[in-house]
C-alpha positions in Angstrom: 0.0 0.0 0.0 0.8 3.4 -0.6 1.2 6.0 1.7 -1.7 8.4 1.0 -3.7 4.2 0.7 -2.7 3.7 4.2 -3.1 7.5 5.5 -6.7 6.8 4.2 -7.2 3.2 5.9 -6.3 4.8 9.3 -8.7 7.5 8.8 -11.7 5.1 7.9 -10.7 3.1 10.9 -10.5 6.1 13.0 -14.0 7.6 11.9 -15.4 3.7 12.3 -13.9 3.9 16.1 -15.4 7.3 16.9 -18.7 6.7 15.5 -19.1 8.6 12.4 -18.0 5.9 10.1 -17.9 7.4 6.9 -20.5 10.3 7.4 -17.7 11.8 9.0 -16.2 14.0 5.7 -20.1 14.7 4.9 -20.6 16.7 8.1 -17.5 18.2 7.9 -18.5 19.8 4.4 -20.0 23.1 4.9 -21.4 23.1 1.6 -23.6 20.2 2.1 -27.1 21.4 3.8 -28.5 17.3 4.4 -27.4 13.8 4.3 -29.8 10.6 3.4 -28.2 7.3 3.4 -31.0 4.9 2.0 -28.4 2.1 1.8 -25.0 1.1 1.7 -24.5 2.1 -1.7 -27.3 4.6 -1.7 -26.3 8.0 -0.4 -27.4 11.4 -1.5 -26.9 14.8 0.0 -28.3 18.4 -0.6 -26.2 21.4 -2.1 -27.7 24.7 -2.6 -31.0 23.0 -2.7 -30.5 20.4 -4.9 -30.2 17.1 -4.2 -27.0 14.6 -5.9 -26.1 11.1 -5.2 -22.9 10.7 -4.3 -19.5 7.9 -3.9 -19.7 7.4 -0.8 -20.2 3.9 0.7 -20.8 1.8 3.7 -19.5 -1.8 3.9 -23.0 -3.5 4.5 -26.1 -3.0 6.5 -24.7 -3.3 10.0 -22.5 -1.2 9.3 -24.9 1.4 8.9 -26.5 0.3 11.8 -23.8 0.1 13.6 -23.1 4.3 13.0 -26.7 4.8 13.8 -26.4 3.0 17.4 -23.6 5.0 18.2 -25.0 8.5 16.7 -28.4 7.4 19.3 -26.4 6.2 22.0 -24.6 9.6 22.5 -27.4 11.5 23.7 -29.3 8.5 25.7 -31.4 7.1 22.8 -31.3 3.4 21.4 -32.6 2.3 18.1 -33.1 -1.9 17.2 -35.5 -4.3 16.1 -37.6 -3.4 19.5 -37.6 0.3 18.8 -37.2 0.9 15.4 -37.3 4.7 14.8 -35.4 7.3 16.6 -34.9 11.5 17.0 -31.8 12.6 18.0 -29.3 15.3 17.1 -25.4 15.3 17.1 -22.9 17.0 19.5 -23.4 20.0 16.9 -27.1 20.4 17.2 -27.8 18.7 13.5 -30.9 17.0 13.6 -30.8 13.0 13.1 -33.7 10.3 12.0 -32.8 6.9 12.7 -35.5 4.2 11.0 -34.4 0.0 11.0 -35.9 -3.0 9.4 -38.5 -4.5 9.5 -40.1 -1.0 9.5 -37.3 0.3 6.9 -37.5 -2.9 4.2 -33.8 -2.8 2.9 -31.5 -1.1 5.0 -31.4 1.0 8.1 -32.0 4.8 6.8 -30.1 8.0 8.3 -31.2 11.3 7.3 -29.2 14.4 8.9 -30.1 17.5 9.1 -27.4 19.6 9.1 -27.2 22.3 12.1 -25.2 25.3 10.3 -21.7 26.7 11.8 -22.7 30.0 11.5 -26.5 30.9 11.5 -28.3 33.0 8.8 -29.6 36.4 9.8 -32.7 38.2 8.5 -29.7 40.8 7.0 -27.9 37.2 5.2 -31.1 36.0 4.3 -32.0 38.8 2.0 -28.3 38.7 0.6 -28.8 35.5 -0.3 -32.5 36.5 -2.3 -34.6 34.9 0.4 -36.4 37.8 0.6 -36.2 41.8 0.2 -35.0 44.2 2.4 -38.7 45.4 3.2 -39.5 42.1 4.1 -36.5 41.4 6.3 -38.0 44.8 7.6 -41.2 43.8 8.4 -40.5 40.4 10.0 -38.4 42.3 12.2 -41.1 44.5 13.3 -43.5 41.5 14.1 -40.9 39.9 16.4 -40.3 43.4 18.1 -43.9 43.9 18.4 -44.7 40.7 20.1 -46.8 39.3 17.1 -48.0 36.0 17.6 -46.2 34.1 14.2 -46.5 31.3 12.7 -43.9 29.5 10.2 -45.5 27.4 7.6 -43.6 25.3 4.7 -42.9 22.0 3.5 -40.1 19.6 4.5 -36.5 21.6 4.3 -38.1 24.6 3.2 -36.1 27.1 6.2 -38.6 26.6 8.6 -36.6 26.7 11.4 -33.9 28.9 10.1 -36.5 31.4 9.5 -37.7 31.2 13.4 -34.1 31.2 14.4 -33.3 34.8 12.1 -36.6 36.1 13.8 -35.6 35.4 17.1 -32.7 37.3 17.1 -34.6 40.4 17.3 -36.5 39.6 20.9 -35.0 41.5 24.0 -32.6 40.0 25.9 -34.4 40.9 29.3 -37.2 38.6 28.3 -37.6 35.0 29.9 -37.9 32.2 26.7 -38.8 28.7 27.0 -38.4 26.9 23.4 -40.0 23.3 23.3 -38.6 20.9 20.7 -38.5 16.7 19.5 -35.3 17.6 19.1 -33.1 20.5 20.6 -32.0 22.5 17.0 -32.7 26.1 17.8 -29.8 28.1 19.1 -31.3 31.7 20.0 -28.8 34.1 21.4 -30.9 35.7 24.2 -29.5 35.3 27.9 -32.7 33.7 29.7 -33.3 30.9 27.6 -34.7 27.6 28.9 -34.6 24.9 26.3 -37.1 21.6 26.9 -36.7 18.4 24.6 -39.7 15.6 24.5 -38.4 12.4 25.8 -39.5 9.3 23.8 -41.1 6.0 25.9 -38.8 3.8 27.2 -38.8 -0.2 25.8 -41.4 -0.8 28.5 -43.3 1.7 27.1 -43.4 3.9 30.1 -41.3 7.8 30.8 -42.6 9.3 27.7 -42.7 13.1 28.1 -44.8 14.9 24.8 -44.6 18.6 23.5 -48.3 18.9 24.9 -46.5 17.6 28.6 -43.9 20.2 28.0 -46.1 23.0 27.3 -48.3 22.4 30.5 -45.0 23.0 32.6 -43.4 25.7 30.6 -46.9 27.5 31.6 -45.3 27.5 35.4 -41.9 28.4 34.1 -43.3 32.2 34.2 -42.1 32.5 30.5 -42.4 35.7 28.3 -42.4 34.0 25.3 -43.1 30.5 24.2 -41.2 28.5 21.0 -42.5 25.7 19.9 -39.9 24.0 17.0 -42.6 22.4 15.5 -46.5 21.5 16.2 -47.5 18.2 15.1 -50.1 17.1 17.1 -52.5 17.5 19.6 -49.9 20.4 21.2 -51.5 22.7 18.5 -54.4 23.1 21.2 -52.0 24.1 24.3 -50.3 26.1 21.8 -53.1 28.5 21.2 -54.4 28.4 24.4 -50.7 29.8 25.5 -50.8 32.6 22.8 -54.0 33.3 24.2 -53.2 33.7 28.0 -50.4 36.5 27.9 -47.6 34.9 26.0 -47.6 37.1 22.8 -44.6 37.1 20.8 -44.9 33.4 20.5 -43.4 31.3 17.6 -44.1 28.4 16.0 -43.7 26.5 13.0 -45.9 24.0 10.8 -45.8 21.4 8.1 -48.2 23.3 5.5 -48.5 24.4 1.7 -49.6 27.3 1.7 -51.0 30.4 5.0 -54.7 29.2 4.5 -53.3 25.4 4.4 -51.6 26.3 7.7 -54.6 27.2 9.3 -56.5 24.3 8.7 -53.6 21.9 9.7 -54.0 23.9 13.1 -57.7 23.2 13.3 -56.8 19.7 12.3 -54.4 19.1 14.8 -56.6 20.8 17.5 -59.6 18.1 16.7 -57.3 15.2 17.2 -57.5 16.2 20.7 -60.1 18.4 21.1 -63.0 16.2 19.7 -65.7 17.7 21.2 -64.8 20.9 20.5 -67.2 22.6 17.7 -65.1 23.7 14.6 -66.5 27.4 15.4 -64.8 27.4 19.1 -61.6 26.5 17.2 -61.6 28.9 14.7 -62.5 31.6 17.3 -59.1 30.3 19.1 -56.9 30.3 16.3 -58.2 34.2 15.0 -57.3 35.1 18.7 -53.7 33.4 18.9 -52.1 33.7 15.4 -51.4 37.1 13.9 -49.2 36.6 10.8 -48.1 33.4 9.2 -45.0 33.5 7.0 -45.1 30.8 4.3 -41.4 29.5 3.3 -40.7 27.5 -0.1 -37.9 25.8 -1.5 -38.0 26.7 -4.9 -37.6 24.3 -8.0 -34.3 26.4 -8.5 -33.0 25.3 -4.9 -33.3 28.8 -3.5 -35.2 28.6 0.2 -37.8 31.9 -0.3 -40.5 33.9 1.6 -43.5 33.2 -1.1 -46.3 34.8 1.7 -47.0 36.5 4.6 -50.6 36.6 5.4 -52.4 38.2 8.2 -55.0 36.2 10.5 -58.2 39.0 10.0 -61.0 37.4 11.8 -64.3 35.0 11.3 -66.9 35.9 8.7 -69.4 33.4 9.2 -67.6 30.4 10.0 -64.8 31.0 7.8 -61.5 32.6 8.8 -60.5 35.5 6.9 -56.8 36.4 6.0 -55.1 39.4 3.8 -52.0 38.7 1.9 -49.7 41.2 3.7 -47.5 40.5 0.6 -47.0 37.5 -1.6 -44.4 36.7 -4.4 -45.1 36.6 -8.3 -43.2 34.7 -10.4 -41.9 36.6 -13.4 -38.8 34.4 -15.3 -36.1 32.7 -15.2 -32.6 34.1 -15.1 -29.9 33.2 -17.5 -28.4 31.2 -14.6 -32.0 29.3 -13.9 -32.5 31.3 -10.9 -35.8 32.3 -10.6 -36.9 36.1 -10.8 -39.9 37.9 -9.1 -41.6 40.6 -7.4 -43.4 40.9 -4.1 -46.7 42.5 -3.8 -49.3 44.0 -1.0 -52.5 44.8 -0.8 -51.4 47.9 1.1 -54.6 47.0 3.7 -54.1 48.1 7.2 -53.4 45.3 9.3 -55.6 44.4 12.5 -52.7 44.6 14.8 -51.6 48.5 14.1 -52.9 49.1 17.8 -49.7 46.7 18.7 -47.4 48.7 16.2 -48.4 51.9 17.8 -47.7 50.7 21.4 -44.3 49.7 20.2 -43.7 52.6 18.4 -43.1 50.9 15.0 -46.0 52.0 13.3 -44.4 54.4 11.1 -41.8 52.1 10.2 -44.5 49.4 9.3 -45.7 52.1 6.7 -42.8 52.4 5.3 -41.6 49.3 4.7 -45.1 48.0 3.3 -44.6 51.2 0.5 -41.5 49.8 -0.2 -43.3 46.3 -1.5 
């Protein structure tokens, strides 16, 4: 063997011996955003929002499981036969899904998440064409106003790095509880208490859900509640939070589009709620929510803003909304990027009572003439 053959042997055996295996060089590229390995021969990861397959290869399928074990083991979980599927996150904060046979037919599957080493700002988030500088602008204003917000967008859309960029403009004299499957958000304030579900143990007994979390976070005396991401039946406690003195909450949700958003909420609130009438939900959700910002990875790989709607009210029995401002899609660049504009109804919103407490009123206006 040659000496870069051997140099490369006693890395392999080194990243097999700390855990990593051979994920190791794929989460030490910054370029790469998420990493799927379907097999041991079957690996694809995400650049700039697009998705490649790429050489990389395991030796078999316990060796994959044997990287998954130790990725679980580090922070308390396990993953087998017995319990099959797993959350977890890495030393770094990157988010992990462990699933095994029999539920995964072929192989054991990994998909990673990648936590970022430096996080995106509203300021690098409009460099970048995520959105404008009025819209950075306005999203700044909800936070700072204590809007109740809610994230919306499909599966690696920016969800979360959107509520991460939002959160950076809360004041650092307030007391924040974020509740989370899986600790991922990393906000900057001072008084931050971070709560993490705790799956059921192989007896099936210790399990501790978002909704558990939520109860006790109400006797944390928090200022603001974060909730990484409702699912389930938490969407209820969620509201009823937002509604009893916790503005400025932030949340996010699987969800095509703002009015899909709002009946996933319902929906989630009925899986719980049964006996609730639709009407008494609806009336809950118009309370809680004032703006929902919808994110989008584009077909050109580029994470965008692509609606912010406002939460009006109930005509009837339907909830009303205004498009605060929503993109248009005009062409495609030379490069395939694609090109559009943003546009308002100019309406004034329902919360300008809020925006003239805080004293951002005037800056509102001027931001929306800007769209």
């Amino acid at each position: 063997m040659s000496g870069r053959e051997q140099l490369q042997l006693a890395e392999e055996i080194a990243d097999d011996m700390t855990g990593y295996g051979p994920l190791r060089p794929l989460l030490l590229d910054e370029t790469i955003n998420d990493i799927m390995v379907n097999g041991p021969n079957n690996i694809y990861v995400e650049r700039r929002g697009k998705l490649e397959r790429i050489a990389v290869r395991f030796r078999d399928n316990e060796h994959i499981a044997s990287v998954a074990q130790k990725i679980a083991a580090q922070v308390g979980r396990r993953v087998d036969e017995s319990s099959p599927m797993v959350d977890c996150r890495l030393p770094d904060g990157s988010r992990v899904n462990i699933i095994f046979p029999p539920l995964a037919i072929h192989s054991p599957c990994i998909s990673i998440r990648k936590f970022p080493s430096h996080r995106l700002n509203i300021a690098g988030m409009v460099a970048n064409g995520s959105m404008t500088a009025a819209m950075g602008q306005l999203l700044e204003i909800a936070a700072r106003s204590r809007l109740n917000i809610l994230v919306s967008g499909g599966t690696g859309s920016g969800k979360t790095t959107m509520l991460n960029a939002m959160s950076q403009f809360i004041d650092h004299s307030e007391r924040i509880v974020t509740i989370e499957d899986a600790a991922e958000l990393q906000l900057q304030q001072p008084h931050v208490i971070s709560l993490e579900t705790r799956p059921p143990s192989i007896e099936g007994t210790g399990q501790v859900t978002q909704r558990d979390l939520l109860w006790n976070a109400l006797r944390m005396r928090p200022d603001r509640i974060i909730v990484g991401e409702v699912r389930s039946v938490e969407a209820f406690d969620m509201l009823q939070a937002m509604n009893t003195g916790h503005d400025g909450s932030i949340s996010t949700v699987h969800a095509n589009s703002t009015r899909d958003a709002l009946t996933r909420v319902e929906n989630m609130v009925q899986m719980g709620q049964v006996n609730l009438p639709p009407r008494a939900i609806r009336a809950q959700i118009v309370a809680a929510l004032d703006i929902i910002v919808q994110v989008e990875r584009m077909r050109d790989g580029q994470r965008r803003i692509v609606q912010i709607s406002e939460v009006i009210g109930l005509e009837g029995d339907v909830i009303t909304t205004n498009d605060i401002a929503s993109f248009q899609y005009q062409e495609e660049d030379v490069h395939g990027r694609i090109v559009g504009t943003y546009r308002s109804t100019h309406a004034i919103p329902k919360f300008k009572s809020r925006l003239v407490y805080y004293g951002l009123d005037s800056a509102w206006a001027e931001a929306m003439r800007q769209i």
